[in-house]
N, C-alpha and C positions, 0 to 999 in steps of 0.2 A: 438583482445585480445587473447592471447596462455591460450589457456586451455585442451590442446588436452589433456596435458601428467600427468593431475590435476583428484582426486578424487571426487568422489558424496558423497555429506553429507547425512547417513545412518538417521540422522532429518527430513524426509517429508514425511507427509503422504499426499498422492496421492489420490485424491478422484473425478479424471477427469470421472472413469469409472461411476460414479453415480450421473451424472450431470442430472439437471431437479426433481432427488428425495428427498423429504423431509423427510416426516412421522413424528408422534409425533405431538403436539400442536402446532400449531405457535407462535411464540413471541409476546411481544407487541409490538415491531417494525414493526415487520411482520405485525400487522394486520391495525398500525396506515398508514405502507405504501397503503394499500388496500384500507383502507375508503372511501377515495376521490372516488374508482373506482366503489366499493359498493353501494355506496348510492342512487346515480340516478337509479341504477340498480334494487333499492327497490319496485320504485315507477310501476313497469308494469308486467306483469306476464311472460314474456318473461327475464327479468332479472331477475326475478326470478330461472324461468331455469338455466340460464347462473353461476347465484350465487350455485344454487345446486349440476350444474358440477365440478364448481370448488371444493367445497366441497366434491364431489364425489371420486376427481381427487385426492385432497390434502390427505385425508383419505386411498388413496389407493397406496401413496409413491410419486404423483406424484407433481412436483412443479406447480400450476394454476400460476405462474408470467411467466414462459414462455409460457402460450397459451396464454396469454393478451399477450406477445411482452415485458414485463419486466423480463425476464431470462436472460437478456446479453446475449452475445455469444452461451448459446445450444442453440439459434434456428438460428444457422449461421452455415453453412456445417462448418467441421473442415479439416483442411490438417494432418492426422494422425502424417505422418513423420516428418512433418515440428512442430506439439504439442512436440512429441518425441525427438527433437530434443533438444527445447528448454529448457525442462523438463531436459535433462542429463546437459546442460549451465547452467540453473539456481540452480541446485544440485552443482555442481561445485564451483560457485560463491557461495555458501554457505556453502563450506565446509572451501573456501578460507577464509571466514568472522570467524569462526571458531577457526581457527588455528591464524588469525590475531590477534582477541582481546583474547584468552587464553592466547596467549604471553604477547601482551601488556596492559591489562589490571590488570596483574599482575607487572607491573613495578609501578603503579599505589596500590598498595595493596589490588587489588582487585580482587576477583575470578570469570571469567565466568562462568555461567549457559547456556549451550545451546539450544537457543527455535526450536521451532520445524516448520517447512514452509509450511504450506497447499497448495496444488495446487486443484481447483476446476476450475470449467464450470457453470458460470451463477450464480449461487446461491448456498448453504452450510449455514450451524450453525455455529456461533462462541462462544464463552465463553462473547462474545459483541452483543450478537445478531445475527441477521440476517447478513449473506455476502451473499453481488450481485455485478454483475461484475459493476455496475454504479459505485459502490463505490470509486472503485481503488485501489489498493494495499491500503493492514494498519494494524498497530498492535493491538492487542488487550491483552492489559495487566495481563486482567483476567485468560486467561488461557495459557499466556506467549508466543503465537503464531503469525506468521507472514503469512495471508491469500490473495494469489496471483491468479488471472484469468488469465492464460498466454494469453488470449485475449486481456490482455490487451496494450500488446506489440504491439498488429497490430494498437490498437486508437495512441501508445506514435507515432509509423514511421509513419500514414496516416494522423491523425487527426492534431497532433502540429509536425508534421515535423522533428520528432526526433529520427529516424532508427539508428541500433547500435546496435551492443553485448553489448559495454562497457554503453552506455545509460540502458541498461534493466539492466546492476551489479549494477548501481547507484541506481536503483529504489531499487533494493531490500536492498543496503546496508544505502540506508535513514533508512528503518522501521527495520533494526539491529537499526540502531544510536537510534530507540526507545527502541529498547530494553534495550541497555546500560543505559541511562535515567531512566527505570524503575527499573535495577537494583540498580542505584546512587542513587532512590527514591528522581527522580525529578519529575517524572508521578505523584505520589501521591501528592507532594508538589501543584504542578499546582492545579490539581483536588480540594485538599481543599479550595486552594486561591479563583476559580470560584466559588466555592458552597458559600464561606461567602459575595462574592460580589451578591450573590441574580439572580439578572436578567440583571446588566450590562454586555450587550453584548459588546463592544464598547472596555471597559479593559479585558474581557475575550479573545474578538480574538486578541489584543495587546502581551495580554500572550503567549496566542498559539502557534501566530505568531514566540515569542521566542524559545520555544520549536520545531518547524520546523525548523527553521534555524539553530537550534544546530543538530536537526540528519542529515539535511547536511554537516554541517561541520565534523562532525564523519564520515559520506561516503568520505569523502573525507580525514580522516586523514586513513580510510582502506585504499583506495586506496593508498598511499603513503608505508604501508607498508606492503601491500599485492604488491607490486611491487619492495620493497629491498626483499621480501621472494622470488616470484616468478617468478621475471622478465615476468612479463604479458602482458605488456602493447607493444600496437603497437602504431604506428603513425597516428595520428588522434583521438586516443581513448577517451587521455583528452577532446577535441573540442566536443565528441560525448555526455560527461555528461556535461561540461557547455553549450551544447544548451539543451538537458534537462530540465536541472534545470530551463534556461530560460524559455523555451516553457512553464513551468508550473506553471511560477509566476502568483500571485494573477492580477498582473494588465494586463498581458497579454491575462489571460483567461478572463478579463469581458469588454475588448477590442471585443475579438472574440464572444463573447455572444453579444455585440450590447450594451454594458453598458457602461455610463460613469462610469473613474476609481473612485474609492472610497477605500482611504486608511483604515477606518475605519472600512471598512467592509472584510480587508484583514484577511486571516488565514493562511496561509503560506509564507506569503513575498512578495514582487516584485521580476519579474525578478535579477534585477541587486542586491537585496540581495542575493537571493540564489544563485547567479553564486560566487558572491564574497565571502562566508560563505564556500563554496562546496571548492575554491578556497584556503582558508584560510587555512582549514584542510590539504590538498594536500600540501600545499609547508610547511607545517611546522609538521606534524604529531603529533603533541603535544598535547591531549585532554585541556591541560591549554587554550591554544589560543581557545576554541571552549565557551567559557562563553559567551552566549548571554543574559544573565541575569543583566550583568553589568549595 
């Protein structure tokens, strides 16, 4: 992927330097994640200790989920250069996103607002809660941001086999394709549908499921014409986001989890949706063709 000669999007705030630190109250996310960890801890006076360091630790800026082994990545040495590196690529690809939908989002009469890209190490606040690198890349529509662990590039090439410049532009240009959504005020449309359906999960992740498949197919109508803008793309590049997209399908991970597959319990598609979705966007770059709602 040619991006030597491509600018850094002036949108990131960079918050790798203060990885591990929290401060402030925890969320109710935050502390609903802990519970589990808490409780047995209750019962002995030695996890009581342990519970007060933490609270010592938390009170004093420090994150207690990387001294339990739940900080993602800060407690994993980092390759500084190899951070830095990918930090100037993924600015890049972001500024390319940028420049793609100001253009054509406006053929469309529509104006971009450009969100802004968190880069963190392990854990950070969002306008959504708590971010941990478990999470994985995601948007949070609240405070209009897109919160990325460049750690997590080393799980997309070691874990699901899917190494690549143009694989990591794809991740990031999925949770753009959220952002456009929430600007269409399809995010919100979703959101109320779940809340009047109560506690069916079953049509909620149905829904979902829609809404992932359409910011794939927006990553993939950028890529179409962040490639008439930029001529970016190399050979093999395309190959590099539809394994991707694969490697990350709902049936493929609960394969690899030791699960039988269970479409009901899908949130982001099958493989062969999102390859085909991501697919769709690409050869035709026309947001029309991207209605998974039909």
């Amino acid at each position: 992927m040619r991006m030597d000669n491509e600018e850094e999007s002036s949108n990131v705030d960079d918050r790798r330097a203060s990885t591990g630190r929290v401060g402030g109250m925890p969320s109710m996310q935050t502390m609903m994640i802990l519970w589990p960890l808490v409780k047995p801890l209750l019962k002995s006076k030695f996890g009581l200790v342990i519970i007060g360091a933490g609270i010592a630790a938390y009170l004093m800026g420090y994150n207690p989920l990387a001294i339990i082994g739940m900080g993602g990545t800060s407690s994993q040495p980092v390759n500084k250069a190899e951070d830095e590196k990918r930090k100037v690529f993924i600015s890049k690809v972001l500024k390319s996103t940028e420049d793609v939908w100001t253009e054509t989002l406006a053929k469309y009469g529509m104006r971009y607002s450009k969100p802004t890209m968190v880069l963190y190490r392990g854990y950070t606040k969002s306008g959504c809660g708590a971010a941990q690198s478990q999470m994985g890349p995601f948007y949070c529509p609240a405070d209009k941001k897109v919160y990325l662990d460049l750690g997590f590039f080393d799980d997309l090439a070691k874990r699901h086999n899917s190494p690549g410049d143009f694989a990591q532009a794809y991740v990031l240009a999925h949770e753009i394709g959220h952002h456009i959504q929430d600007l269409q005020g399809t995010l919100n449309k979703v959101q109320q549908a779940k809340q009047s359906w109560g506690g069916n999960s079953k049509k909620a992740n149905a829904l979902q499921v829609r809404v992932e498949l359409q910011a794939d197919c927006y990553a993939g109508a950028w890529a179409y014409h962040a490639q008439k803008k930029f001529k970016m793309l190399e050979p093999g590049d395309v190959e590099e986001a539809l394994r991707a997209a694969s490697s990350i399908g709902d049936d493929t991970l609960q394969r690899q989890a030791g699960q039988k597959v269970r479409p009901d319990g899908f949130t982001h598609g099958s493989s062969k949706q999102r390859v085909a979705w991501f697919r769709r966007g690409f050869e035709s770059g026309d947001l029309r063709q991207c209605d998974t709602f039909k």
